[in-house]
N, C-alpha and C positions, 0 to 999 in steps of 0.2 A: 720731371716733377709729377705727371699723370702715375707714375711708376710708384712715386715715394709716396703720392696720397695712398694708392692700391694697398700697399707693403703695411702701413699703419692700419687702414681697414680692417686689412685681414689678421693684425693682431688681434684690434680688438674684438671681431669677430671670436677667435678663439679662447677669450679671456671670460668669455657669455657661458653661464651654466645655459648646458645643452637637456633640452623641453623634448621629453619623452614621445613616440607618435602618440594618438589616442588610440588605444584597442579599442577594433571592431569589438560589436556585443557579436559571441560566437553566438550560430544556430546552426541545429542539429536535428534530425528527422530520426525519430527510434518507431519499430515495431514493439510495440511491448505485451503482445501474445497475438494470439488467436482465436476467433469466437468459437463455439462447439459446432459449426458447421465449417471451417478451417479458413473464414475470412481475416485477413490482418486488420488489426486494431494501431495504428499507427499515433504517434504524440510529435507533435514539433515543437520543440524546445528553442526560447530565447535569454540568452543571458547564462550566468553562470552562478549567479546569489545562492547564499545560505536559506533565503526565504521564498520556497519553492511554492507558487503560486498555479494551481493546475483549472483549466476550465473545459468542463466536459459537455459535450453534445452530443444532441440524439439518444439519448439513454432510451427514450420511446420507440425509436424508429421511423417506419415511414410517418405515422400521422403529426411525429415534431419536426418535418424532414427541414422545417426553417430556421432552426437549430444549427442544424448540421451547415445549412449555406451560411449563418450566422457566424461558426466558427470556419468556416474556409476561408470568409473576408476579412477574420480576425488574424487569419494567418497571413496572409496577404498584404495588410494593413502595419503588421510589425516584421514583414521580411522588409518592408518599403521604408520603415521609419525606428530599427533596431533600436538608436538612442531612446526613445520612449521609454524602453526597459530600465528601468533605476538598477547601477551596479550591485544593489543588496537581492537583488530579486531574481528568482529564475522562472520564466513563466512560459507553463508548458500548454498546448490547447491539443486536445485529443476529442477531433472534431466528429468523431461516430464510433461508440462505444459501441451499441448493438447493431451492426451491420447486416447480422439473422433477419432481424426485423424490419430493417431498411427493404433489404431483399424481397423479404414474402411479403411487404404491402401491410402490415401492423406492427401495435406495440410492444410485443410481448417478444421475447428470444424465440430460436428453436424450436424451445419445446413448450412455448406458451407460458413462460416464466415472464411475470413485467418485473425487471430488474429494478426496478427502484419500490421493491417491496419485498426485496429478497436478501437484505442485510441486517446482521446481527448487531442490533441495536440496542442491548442489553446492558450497554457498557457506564451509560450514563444513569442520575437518578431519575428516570421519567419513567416507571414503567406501560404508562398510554401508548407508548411508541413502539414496544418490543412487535418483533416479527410476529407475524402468525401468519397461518397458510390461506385463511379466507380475507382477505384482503377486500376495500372499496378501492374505488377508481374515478373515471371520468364518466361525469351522467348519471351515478348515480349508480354505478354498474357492484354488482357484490361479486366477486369471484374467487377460486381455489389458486391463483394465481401467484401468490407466496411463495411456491416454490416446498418441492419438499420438506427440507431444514432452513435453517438460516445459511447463508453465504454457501447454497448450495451447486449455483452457474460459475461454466467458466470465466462469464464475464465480470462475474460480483467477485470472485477470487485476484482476478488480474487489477479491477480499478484496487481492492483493497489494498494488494502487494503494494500497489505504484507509489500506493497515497501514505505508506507510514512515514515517508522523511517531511510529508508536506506541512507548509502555513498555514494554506489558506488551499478552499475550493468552491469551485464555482460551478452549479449543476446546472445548463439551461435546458427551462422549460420551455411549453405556451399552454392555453391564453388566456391570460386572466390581468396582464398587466400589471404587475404587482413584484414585489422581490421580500422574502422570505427567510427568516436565517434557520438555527438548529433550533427546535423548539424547546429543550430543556433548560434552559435560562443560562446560556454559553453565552458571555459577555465579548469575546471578541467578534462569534460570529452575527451578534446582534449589531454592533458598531458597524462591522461589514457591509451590512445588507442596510444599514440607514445611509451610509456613505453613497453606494450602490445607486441605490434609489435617489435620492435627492440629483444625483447628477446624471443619470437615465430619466429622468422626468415621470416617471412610474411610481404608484402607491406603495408605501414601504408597507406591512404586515407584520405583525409580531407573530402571528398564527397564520397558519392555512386551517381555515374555521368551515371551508364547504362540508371534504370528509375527513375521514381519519386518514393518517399516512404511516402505516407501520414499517416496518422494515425500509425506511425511507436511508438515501444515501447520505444526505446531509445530514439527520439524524445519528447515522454510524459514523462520521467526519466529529461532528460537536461532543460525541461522545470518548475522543479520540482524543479531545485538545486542539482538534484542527477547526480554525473561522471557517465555515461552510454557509452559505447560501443560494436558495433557487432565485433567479430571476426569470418569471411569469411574462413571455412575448405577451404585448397587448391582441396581435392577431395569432390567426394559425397556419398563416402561410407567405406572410412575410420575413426578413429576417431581422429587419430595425435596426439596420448595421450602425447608425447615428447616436442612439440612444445608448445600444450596448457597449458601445465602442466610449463616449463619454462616461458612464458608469464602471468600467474597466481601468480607464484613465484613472479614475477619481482614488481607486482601493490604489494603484501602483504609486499614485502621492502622497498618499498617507499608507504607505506599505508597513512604514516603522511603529504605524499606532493599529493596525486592523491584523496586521498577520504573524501572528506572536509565532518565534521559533519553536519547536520541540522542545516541551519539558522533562529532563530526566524525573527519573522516579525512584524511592527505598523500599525498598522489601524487607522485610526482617532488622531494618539497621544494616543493610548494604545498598553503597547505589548503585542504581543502570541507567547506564545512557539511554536519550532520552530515543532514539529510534527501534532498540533493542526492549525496550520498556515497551514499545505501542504493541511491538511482534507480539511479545510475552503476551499481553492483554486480551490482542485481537485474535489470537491463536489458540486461548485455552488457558491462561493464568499459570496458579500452582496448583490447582486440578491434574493438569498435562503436563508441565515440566518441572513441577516442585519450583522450593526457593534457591533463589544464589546460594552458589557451596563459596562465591569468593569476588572483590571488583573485576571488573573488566578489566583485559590486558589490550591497551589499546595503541596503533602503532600509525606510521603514515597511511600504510595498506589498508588497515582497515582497525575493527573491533573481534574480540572474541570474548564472551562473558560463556562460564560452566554454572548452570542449573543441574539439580538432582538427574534429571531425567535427559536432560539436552544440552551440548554445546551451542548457544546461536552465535551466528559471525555475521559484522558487514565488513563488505567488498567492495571498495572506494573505486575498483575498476569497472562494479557491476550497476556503478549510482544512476537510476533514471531508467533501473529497469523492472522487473517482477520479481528479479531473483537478488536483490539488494542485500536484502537479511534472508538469510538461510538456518537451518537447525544442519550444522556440523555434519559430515557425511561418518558420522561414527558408528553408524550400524553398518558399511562395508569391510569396518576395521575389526567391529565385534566379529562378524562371518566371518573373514580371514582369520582370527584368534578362534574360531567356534569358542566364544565366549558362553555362551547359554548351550552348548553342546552341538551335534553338528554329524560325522559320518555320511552315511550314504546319500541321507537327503541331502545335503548341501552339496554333492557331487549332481543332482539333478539339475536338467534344465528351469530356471525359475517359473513357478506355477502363477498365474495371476492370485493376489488374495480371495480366498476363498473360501468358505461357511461365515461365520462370526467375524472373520479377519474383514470380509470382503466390505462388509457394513460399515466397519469402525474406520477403516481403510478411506474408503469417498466418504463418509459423513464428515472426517475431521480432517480433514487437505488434502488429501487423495496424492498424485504425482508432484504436485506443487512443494506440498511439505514435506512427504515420507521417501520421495523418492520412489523408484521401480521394488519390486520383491526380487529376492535375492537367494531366496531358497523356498521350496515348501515349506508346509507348517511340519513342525515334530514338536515331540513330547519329551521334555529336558526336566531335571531335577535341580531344583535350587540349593544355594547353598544350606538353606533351614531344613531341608530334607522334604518340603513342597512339593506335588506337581504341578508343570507350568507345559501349557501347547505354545512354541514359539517360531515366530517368523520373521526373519531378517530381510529390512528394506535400505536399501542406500543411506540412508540418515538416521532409520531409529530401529528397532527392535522391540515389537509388539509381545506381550507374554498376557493370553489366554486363561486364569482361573478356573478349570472345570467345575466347580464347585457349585463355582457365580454365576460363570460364563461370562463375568468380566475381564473386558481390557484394558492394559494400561501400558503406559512405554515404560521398557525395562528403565533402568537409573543409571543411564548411559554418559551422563556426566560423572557422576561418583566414579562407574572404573574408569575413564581419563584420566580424574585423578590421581585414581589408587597406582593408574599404570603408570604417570609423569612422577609421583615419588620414588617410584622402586626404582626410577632411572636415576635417581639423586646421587650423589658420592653420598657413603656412609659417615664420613667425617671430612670436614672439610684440609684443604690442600694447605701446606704449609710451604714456606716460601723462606730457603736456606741463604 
């Protein structure tokens, strides 16, 4: 009898739709560059959400260095309690951005750049906010600290890479106790930073009204489409693990109402996806890469959209790193075709860019975007019978104007295309 109850049990057992495990929330530790004195800049990621949620520490250095313990006990805090993370959300904490600074005992980078006044902030309509190089500060301080151009450190290049696919971000400060969103009237990152605040016990702000903040990060986030706000520690050497930790909770609850996705965008009457659209933006517009020649051709692997001047692609293997979206390595292709001409200098060892090149080279992405130089500069003839000084890098092809002495990137999407038609059959196959 004990046999025949067993024997029925284990029917019904089997007759029971079978209850999936629950998936662990994955985490994952990436470096995601390196500061200009060659220290790793590291992000630990939780969860796997479309709504990438990034909180960054220490952007000052030593003197926010409670920041920085604030997010190592944030990391700590959701290695211990992963479920917190909402499945739509992936939240990454990259707990010391300027490590330079941490280092030598101040706030400023290397080379005395304070990175949170070193972003091109252009993007939105505020112009109060745009970069400049004499910058205010704390106390009252006026200094050249700006930074040469806008988004001119390696560290304001790596957080911008990081941040194109992002929701939402989260800049911590101190101390003033308070939380802050993007100041040009960004409606999510205002929501943000009320959400923020009310449940950190800290004074919400619509303004930081002490000084001006140009080239501010959040600033370049709001102007992005990205919810950004600072939260202001109440001290300057505490980390207020309670408060922030609450306040954090509160945006990952209302994730669906404060951290709006990526908006694609239209050009011309063509769209582009919405990641490939921030590139375009934060990169140089259709100044630098002209308009869409066509939509995006988009696949599980990733995206590739053809601009006048640039193929950009993302790399669904490269998600969550600096090199996510790239500008096409089609100036290795032009060199190999010596498309803009070619001979003896391209049999040369590659020259660093140099005179005019070298300028336009680091001012507008330097290795990040253009790639290494791939030949000296020469002197080619265009097709209108022009002359043009040009120099072939891994992804684009610079052409020099003596004239001007302007630069500009050759229209390295156009011959992709011109090259992908001439592969076409001339008439299509007919089928007997």
């Amino acid at each position: 009898m004990p046999h025949l109850v067993l024997a029925i049990l284990l029917i019904i057992v089997s007759w029971l739709p079978s209850v999936p495990p629950a998936q662990a929330t994955p985490i994952r530790t990436v470096e995601i560059g390196r500061s200009a004195e060659g220290r790793p800049i590291e992000a630990v990621i939780f969860g796997d959400g479309p709504r990438k949620l990034v909180v960054v520490g220490a952007t000052h250095g030593a003197p926010e260095a409670n920041t920085y313990r604030l997010a190592l006990a944030l990391i700590e805090h959701f290695r211990a309690n992963p479920s917190e993370v909402p499945p739509e959300v992936r939240l990454v904490i990259i707990p010391l951005l300027n490590p330079d600074g941490m280092a030598r005992g101040w706030r400023f980078d290397a080379a005395g750049v304070d990175l949170n006044r070193n972003m091109d902030t252009s993007h939105d309509a505020c112009p109060e906010n745009d970069w400049r190089q004499r910058v205010q500060g704390a106390r009252g301080i006026v200094s050249d600290t700006g930074g040469p151009y806008p988004d001119s450190q390696v560290e304001t290049r790596l957080i911008r890479a990081f941040l194109l696919d992002a929701a939402g971000a989260i800049f911590l400060h101190s101390n003033a106790g308070l939380v802050f969103p993007a100041s040009c009237e960004h409606q999510p990152s205002i929501a943000m930073a009320q959400v923020y605040a009310a449940a950190a016990g800290y004074e919400y702000a619509r303004f930081w009204d002490r000084y001006a903040i140009t080239g501010g990060m959040h600033d370049w986030a709001g102007g992005l489409g990205i919810a950004a706000i600072t939260p202001e520690l109440v001290t300057g050497d505490q980390p207020e693990v309670a408060e922030n930790l609450a306040g954090l909770r509160a945006v990952l609850t209302h994730a669906d109402e404060v951290l709006p996705l990526p908006a694609p965008g239209i050009i011309n009457d063509t769209p582009v996806p919405a990641v490939i659209y921030r590139f375009w933006r934060a990169l140089g517009g259709a100044e630098r890469f002209g308009a869409p020649l066509a939509p995006a051709e988009i696949s599980p692997a990733g995206m590739r959209q053809r601009f006048a001047r640039a193929v950009i692609v993302v790399d669904e293997t490269l998600r969550d790193t600096a090199t996510y979206v790239q500008m096409a390595p089609l100036g290795a292709e032009a060199a190999a075709a010596q498309a803009y001409g070619g001979g003896e200098a391209m049999g040369r060892p590659a020259d660093w860019p140099s005179g005019p090149f070298a300028a336009y080279w680091q001012r507008n992405g330097g290795q990040m975007l253009f790639g290494d130089p791939l030949s000296a500069p020469l002197t080619t003839t265009l097709p209108d019978g022009s002359q043009r000084v040009v120099q072939y890098f891994e992804r684009a092809v610079l052409l020099l104007d003596p004239a001007t002495n302007q630069i500009e990137l050759a229209p390295l999407g156009e011959w992709e295309m011109a090259r992908a038609q001439l592969t076409l059959p001339l008439a299509p196959h007919t089928i007997r």
